[in-house]
PyMOL Python script that loads the backbone (N, CA, C, O; Angstrom):
from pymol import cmd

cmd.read_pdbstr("""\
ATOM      1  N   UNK A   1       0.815  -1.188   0.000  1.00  0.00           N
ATOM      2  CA  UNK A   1       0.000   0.000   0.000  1.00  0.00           C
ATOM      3  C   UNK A   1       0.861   1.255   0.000  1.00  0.00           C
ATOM      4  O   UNK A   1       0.548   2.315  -0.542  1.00  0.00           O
ATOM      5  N   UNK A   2       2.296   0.944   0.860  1.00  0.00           N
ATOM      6  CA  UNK A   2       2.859   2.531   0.909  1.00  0.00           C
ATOM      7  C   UNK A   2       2.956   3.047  -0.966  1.00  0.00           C
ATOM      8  O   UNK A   2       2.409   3.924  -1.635  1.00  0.00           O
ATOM      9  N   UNK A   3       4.072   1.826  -1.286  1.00  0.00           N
ATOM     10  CA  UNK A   3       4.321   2.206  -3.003  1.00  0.00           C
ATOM     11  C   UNK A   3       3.044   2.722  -3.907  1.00  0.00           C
ATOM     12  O   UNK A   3       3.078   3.732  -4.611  1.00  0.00           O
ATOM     13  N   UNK A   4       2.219   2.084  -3.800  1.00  0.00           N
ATOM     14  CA  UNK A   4       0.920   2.324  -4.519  1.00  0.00           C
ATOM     15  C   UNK A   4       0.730   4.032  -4.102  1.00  0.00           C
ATOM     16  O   UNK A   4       0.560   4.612  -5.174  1.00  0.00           O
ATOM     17  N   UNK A   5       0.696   5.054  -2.936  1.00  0.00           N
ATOM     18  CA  UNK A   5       1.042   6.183  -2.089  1.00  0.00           C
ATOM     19  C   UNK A   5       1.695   6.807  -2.502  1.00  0.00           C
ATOM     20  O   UNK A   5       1.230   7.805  -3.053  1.00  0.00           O
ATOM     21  N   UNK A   6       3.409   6.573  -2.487  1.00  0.00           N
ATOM     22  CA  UNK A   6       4.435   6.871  -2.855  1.00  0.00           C
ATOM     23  C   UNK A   6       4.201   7.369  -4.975  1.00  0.00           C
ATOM     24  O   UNK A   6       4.324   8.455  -5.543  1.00  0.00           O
ATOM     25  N   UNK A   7       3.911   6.230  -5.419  1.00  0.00           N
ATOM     26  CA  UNK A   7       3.707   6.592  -6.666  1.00  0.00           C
ATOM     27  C   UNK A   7       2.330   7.578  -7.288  1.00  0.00           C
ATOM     28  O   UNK A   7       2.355   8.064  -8.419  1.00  0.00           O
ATOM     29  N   UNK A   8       1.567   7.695  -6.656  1.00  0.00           N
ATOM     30  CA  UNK A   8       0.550   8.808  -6.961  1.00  0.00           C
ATOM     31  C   UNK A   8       1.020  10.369  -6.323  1.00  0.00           C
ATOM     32  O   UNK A   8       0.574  11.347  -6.923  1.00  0.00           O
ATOM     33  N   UNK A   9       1.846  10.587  -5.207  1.00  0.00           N
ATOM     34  CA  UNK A   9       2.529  11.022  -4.846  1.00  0.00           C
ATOM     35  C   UNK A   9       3.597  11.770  -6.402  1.00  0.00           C
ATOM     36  O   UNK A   9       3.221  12.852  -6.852  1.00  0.00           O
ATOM     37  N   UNK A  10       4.058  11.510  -6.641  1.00  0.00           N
ATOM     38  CA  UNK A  10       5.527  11.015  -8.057  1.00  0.00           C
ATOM     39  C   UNK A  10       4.648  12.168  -8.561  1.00  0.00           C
ATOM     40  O   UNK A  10       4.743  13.394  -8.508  1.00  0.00           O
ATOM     41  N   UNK A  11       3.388  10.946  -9.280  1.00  0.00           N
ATOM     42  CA  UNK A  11       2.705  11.026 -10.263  1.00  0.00           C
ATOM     43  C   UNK A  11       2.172  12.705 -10.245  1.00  0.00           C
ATOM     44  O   UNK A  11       2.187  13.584 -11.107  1.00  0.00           O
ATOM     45  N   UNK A  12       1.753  12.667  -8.963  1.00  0.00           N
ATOM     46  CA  UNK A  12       0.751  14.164  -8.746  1.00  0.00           C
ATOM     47  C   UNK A  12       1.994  15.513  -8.881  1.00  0.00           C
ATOM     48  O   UNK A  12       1.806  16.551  -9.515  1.00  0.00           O
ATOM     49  N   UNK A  13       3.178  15.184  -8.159  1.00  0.00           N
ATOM     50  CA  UNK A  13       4.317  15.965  -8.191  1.00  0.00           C
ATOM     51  C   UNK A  13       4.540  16.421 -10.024  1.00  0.00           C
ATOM     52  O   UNK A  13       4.497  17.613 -10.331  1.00  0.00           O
ATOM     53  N   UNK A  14       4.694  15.687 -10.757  1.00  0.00           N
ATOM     54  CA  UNK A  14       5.172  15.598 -12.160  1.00  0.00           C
ATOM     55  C   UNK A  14       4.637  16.097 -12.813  1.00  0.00           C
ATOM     56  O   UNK A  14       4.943  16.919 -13.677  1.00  0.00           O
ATOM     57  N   UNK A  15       3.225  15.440 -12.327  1.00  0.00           N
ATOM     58  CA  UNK A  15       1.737  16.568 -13.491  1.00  0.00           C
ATOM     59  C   UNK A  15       2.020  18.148 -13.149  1.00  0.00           C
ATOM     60  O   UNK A  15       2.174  19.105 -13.908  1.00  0.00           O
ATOM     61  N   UNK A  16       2.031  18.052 -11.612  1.00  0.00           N
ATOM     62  CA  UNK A  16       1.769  19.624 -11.295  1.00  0.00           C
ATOM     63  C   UNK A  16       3.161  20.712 -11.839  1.00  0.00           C
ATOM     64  O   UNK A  16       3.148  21.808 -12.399  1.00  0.00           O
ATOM     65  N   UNK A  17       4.208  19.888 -11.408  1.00  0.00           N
ATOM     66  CA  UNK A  17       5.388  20.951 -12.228  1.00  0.00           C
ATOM     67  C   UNK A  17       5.590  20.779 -13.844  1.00  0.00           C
ATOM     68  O   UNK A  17       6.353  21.556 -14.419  1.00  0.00           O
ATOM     69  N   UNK A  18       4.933  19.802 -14.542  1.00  0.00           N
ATOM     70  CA  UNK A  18       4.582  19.852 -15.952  1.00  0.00           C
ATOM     71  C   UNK A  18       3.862  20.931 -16.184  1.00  0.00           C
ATOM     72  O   UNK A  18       4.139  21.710 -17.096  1.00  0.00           O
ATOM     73  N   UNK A  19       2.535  21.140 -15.117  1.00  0.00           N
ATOM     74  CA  UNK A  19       2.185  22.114 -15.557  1.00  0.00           C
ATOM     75  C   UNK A  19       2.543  23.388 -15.128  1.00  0.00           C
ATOM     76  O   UNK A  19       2.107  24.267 -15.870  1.00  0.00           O
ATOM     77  N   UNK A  20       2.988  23.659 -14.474  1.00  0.00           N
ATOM     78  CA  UNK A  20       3.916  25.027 -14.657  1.00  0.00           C
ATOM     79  C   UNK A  20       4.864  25.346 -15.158  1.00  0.00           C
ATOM     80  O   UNK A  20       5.097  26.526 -15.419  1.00  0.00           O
ATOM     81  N   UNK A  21       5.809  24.201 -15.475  1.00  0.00           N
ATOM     82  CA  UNK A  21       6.659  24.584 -16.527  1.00  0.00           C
ATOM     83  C   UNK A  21       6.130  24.833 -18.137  1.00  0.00           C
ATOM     84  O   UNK A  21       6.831  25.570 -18.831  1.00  0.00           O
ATOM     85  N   UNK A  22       4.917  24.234 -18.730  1.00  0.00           N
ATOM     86  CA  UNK A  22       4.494  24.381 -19.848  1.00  0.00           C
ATOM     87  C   UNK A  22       3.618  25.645 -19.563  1.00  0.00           C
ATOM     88  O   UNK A  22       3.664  26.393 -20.539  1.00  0.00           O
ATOM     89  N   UNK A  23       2.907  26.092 -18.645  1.00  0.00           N
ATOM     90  CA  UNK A  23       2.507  27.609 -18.346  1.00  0.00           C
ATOM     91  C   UNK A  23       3.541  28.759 -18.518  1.00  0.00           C
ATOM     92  O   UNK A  23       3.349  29.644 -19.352  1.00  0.00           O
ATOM     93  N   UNK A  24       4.847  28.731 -17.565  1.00  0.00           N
ATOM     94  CA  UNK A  24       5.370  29.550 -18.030  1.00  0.00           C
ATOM     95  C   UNK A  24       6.309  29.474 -19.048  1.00  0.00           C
ATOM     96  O   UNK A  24       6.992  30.498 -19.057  1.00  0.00           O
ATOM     97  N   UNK A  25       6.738  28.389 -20.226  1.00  0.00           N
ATOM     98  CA  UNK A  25       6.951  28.206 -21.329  1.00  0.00           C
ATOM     99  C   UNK A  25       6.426  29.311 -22.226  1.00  0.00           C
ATOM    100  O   UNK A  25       6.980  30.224 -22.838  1.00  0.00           O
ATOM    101  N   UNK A  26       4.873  28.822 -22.061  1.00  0.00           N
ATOM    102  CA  UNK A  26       3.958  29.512 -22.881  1.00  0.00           C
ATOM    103  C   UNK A  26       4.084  30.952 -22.715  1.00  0.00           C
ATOM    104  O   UNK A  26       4.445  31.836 -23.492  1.00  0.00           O
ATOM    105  N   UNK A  27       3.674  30.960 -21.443  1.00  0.00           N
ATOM    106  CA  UNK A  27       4.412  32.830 -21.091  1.00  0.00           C
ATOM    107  C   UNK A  27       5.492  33.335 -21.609  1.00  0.00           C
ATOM    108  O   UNK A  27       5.419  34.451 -22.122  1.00  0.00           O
ATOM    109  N   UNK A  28       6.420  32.802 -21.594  1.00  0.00           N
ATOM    110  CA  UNK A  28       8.083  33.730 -22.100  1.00  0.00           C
ATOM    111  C   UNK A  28       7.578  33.956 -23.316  1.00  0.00           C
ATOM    112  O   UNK A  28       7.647  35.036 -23.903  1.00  0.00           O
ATOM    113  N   UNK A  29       6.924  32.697 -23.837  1.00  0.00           N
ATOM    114  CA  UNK A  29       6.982  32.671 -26.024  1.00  0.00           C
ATOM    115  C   UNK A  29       5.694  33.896 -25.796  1.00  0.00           C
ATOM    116  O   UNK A  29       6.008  34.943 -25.229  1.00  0.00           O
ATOM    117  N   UNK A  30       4.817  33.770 -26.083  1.00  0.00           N
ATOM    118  CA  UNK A  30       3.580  34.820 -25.866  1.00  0.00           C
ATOM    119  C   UNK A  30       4.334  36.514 -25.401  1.00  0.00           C
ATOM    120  O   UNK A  30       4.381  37.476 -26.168  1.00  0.00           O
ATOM    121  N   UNK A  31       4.628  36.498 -24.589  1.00  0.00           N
ATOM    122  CA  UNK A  31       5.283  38.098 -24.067  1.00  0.00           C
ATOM    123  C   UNK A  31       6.704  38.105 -25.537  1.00  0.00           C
ATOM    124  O   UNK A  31       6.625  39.003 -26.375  1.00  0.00           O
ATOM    125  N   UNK A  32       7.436  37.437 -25.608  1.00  0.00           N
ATOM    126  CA  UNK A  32       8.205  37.536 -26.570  1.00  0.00           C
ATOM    127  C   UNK A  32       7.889  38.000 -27.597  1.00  0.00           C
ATOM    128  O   UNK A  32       8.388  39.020 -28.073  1.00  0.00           O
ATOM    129  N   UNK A  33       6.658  37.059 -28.310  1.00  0.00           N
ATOM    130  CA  UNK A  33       5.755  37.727 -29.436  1.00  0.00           C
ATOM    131  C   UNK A  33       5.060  38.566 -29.342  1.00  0.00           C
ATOM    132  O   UNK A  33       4.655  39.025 -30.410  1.00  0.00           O
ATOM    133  N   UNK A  34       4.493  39.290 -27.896  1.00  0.00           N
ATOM    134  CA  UNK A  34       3.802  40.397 -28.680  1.00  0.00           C
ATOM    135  C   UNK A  34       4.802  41.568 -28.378  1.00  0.00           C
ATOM    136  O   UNK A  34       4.555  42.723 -28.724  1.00  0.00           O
ATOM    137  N   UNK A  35       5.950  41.203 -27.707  1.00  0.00           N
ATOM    138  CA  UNK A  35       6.965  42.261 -27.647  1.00  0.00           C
ATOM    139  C   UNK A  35       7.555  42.266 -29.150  1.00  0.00           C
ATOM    140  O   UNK A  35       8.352  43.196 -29.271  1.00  0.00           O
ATOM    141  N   UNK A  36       7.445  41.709 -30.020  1.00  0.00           N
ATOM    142  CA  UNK A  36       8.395  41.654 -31.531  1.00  0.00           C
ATOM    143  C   UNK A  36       7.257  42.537 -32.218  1.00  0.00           C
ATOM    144  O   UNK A  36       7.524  43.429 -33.024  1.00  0.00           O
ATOM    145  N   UNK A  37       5.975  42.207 -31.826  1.00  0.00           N
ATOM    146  CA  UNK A  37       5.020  43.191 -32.876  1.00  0.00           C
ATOM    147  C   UNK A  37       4.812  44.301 -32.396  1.00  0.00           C
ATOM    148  O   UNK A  37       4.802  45.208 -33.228  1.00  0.00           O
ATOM    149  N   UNK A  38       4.570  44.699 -30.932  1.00  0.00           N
ATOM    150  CA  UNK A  38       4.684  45.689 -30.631  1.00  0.00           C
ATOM    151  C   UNK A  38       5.922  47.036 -31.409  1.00  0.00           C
ATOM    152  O   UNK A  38       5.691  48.126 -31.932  1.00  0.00           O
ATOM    153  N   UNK A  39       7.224  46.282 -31.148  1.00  0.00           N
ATOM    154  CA  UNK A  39       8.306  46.995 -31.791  1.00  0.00           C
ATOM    155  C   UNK A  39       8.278  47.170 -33.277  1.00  0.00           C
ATOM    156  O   UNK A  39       8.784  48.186 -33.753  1.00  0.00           O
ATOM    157  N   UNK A  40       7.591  46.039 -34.251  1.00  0.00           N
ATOM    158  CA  UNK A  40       7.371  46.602 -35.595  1.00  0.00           C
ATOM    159  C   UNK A  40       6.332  47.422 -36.099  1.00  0.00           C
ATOM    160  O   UNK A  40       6.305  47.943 -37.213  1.00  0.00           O
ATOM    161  N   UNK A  41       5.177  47.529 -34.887  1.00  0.00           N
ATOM    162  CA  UNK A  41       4.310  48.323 -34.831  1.00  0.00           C
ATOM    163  C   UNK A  41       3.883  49.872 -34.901  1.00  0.00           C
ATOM    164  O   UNK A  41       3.063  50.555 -35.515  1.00  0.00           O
ATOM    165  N   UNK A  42       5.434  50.147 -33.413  1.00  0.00           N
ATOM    166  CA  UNK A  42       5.411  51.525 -33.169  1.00  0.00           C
ATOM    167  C   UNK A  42       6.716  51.642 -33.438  1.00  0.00           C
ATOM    168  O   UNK A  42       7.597  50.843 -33.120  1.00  0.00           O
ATOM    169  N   UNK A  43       6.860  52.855 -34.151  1.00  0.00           N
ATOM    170  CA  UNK A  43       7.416  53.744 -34.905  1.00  0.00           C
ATOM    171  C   UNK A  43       8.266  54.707 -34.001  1.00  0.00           C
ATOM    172  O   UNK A  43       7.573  55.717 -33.882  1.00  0.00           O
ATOM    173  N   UNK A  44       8.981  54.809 -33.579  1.00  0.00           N
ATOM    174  CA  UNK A  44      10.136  56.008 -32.311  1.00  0.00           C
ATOM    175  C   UNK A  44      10.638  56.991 -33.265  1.00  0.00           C
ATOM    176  O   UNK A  44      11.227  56.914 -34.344  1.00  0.00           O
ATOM    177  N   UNK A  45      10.277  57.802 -32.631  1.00  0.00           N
ATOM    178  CA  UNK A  45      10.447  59.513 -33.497  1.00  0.00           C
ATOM    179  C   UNK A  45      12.002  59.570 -33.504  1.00  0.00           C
ATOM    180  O   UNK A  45      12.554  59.210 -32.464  1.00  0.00           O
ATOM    181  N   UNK A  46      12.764  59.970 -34.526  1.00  0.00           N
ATOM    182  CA  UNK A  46      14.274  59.623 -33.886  1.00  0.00           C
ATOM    183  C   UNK A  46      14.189  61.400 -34.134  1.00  0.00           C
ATOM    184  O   UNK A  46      13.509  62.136 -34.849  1.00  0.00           O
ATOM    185  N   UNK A  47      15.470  61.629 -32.937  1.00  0.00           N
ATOM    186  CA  UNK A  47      16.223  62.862 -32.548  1.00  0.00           C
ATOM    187  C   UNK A  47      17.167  63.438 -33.317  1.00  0.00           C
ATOM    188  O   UNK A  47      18.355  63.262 -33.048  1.00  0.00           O
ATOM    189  N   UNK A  48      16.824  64.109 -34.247  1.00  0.00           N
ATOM    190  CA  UNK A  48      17.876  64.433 -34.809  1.00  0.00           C
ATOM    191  C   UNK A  48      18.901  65.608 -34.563  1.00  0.00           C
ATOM    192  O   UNK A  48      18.725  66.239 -33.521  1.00  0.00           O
ATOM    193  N   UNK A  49      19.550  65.844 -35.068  1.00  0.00           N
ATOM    194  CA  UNK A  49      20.744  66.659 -34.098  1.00  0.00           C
ATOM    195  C   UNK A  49      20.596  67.954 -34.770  1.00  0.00           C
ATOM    196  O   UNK A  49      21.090  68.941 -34.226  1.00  0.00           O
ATOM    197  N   UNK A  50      19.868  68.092 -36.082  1.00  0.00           N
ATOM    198  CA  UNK A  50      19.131  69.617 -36.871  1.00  0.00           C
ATOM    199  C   UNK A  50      18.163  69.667 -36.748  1.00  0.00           C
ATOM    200  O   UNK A  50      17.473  70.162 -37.639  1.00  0.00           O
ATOM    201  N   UNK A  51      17.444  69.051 -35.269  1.00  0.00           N
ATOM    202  CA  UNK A  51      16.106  69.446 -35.257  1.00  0.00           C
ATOM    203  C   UNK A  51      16.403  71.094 -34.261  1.00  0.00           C
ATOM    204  O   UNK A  51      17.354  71.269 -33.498  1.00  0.00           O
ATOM    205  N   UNK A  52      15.384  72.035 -34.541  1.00  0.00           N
ATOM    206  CA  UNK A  52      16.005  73.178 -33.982  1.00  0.00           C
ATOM    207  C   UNK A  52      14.981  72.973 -32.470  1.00  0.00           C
ATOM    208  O   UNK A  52      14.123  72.132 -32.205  1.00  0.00           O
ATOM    209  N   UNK A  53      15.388  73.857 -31.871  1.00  0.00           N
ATOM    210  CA  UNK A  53      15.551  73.817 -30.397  1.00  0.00           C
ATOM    211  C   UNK A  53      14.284  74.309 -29.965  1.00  0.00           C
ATOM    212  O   UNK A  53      14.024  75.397 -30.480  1.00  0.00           O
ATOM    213  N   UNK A  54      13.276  73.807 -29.076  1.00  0.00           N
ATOM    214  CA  UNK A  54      12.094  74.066 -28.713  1.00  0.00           C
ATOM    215  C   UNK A  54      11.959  75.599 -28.194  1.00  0.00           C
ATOM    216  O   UNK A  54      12.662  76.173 -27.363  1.00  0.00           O
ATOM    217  N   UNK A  55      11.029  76.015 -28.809  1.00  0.00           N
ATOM    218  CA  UNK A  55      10.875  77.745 -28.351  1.00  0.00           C
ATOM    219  C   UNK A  55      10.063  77.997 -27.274  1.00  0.00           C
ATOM    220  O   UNK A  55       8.993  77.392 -27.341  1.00  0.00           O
ATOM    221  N   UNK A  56      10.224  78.763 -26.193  1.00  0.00           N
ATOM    222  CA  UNK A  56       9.464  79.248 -25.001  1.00  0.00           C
ATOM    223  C   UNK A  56       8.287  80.010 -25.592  1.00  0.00           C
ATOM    224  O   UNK A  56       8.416  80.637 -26.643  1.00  0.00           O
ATOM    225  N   UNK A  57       7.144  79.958 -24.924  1.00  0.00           N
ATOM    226  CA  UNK A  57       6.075  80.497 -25.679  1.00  0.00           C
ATOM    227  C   UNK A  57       5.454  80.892 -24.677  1.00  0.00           C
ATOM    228  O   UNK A  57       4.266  81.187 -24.807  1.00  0.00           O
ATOM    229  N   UNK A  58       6.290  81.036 -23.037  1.00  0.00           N
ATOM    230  CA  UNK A  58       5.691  81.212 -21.784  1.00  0.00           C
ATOM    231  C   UNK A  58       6.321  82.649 -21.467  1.00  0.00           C
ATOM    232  O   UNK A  58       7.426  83.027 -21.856  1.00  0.00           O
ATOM    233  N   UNK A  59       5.343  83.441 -20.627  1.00  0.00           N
ATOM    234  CA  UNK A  59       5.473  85.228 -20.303  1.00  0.00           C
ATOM    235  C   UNK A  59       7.242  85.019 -20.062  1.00  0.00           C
ATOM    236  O   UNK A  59       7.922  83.995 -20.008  1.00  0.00           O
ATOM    237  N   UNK A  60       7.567  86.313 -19.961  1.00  0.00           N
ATOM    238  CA  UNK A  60       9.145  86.596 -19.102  1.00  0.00           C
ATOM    239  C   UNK A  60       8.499  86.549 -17.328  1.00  0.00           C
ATOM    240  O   UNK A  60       7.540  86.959 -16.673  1.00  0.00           O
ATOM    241  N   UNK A  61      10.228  85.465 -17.096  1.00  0.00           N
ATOM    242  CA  UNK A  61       9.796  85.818 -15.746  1.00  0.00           C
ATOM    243  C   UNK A  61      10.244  87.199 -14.921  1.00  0.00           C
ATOM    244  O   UNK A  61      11.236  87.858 -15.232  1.00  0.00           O
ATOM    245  N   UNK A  62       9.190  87.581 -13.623  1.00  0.00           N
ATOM    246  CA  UNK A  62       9.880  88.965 -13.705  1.00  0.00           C
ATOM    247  C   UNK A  62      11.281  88.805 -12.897  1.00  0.00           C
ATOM    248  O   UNK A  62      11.890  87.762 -12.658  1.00  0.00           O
ATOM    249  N   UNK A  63      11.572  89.966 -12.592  1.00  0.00           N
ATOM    250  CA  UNK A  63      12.921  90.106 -12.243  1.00  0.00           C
ATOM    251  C   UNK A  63      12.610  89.648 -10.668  1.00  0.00           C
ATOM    252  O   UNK A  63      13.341  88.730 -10.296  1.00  0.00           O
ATOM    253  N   UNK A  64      11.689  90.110  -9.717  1.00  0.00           N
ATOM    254  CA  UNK A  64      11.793  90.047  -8.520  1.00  0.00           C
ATOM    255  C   UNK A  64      11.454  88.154  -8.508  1.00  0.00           C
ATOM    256  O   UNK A  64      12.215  87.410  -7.890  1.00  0.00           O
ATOM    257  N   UNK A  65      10.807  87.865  -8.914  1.00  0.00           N
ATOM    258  CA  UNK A  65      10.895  86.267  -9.286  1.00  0.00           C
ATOM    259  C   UNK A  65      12.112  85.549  -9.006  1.00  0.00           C
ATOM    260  O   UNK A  65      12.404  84.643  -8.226  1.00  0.00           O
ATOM    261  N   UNK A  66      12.729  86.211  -9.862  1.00  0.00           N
ATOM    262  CA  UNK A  66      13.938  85.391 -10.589  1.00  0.00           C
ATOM    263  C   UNK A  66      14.750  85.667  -9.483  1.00  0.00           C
ATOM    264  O   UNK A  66      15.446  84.661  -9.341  1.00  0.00           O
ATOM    265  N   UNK A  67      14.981  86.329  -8.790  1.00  0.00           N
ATOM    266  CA  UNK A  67      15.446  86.673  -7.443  1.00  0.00           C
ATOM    267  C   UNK A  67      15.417  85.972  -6.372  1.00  0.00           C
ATOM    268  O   UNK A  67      16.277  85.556  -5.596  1.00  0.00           O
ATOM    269  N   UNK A  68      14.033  85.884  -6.460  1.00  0.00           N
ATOM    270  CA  UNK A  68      13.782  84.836  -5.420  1.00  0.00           C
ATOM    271  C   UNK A  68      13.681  83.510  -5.616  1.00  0.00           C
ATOM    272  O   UNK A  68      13.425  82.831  -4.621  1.00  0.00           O
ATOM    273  N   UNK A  69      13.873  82.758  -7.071  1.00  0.00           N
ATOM    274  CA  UNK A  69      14.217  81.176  -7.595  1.00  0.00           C
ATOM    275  C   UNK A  69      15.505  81.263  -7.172  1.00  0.00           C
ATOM    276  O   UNK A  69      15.837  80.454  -6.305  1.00  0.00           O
ATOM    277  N   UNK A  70      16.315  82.038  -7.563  1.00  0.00           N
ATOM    278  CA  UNK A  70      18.454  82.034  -7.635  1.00  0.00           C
ATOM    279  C   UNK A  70      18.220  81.922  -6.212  1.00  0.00           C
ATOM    280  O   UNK A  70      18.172  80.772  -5.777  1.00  0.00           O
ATOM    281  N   UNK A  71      18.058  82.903  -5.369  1.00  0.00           N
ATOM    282  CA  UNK A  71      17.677  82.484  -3.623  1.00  0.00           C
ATOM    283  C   UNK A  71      18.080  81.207  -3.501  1.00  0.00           C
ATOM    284  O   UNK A  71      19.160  80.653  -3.294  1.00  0.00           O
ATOM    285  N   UNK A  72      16.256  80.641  -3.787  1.00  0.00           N
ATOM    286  CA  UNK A  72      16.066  79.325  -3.065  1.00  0.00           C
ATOM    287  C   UNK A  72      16.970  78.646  -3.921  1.00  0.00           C
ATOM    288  O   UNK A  72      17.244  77.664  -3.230  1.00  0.00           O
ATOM    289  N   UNK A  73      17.562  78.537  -4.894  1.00  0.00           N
ATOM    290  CA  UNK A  73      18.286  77.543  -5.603  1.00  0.00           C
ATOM    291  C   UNK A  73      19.977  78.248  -4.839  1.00  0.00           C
ATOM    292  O   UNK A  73      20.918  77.513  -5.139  1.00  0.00           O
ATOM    293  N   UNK A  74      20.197  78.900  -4.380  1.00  0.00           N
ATOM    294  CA  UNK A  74      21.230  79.195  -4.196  1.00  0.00           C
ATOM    295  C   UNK A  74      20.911  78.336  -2.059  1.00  0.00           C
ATOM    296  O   UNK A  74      21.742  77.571  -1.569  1.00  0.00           O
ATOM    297  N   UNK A  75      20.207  78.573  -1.647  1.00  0.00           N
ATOM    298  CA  UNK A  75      20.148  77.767  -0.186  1.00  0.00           C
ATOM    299  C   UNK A  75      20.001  76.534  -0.426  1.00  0.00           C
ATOM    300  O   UNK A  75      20.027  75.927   0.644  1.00  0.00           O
ATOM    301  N   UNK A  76      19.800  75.569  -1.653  1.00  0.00           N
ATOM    302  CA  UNK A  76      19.627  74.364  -1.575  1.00  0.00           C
ATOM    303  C   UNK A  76      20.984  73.848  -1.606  1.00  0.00           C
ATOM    304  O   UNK A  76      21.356  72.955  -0.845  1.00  0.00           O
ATOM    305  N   UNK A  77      21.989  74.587  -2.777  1.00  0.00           N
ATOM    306  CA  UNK A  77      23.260  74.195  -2.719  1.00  0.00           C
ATOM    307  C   UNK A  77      23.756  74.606  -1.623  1.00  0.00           C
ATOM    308  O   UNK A  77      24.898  74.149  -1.567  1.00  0.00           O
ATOM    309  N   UNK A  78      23.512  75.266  -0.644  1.00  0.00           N
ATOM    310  CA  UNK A  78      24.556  75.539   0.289  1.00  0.00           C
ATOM    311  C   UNK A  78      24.510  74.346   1.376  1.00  0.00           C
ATOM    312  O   UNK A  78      25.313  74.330   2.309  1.00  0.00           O
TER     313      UNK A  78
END
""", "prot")
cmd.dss("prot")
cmd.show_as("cartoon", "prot")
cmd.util.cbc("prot")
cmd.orient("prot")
């Protein structure tokens, strides 16, 4: 009776890490593939080095402002 135990035991062990190893099998391949279409999909803006330089389109800051940013940026370094 023990062996008869012992071997369903085996048996139940084998199925169950069969099936997680063929689960996450399936996982790596699946994420792999939709990571390959994803990348032929989308398109990355490339940077080019004559693209000209983004323009401020925001008020001037005023002077007493700016006074008081250099300040606080001047007590953070200290």
């Amino acid at each position: 009776m023990e062996s008869t135990l012992i071997a369903q035991g085996l048996d139940l062990m084998l199925y169950g890490m069969g099936t997680v190893f063929t689960f996450l099998t399936l996982l790596v391949g699946i994420t792999t593939l939709m990571s390959m279409i994803v990348n032929k999909l989308v398109v990355e803006a490339e940077v080019t080095a004559d693209a000209p330089a983004p323009v401020s389109t925001g008020a001037p800051v005023e002077p007493r402002i700016a006074k008081v940013i250099q300040a606080a940026i001047d007590q953070h370094r200290k």
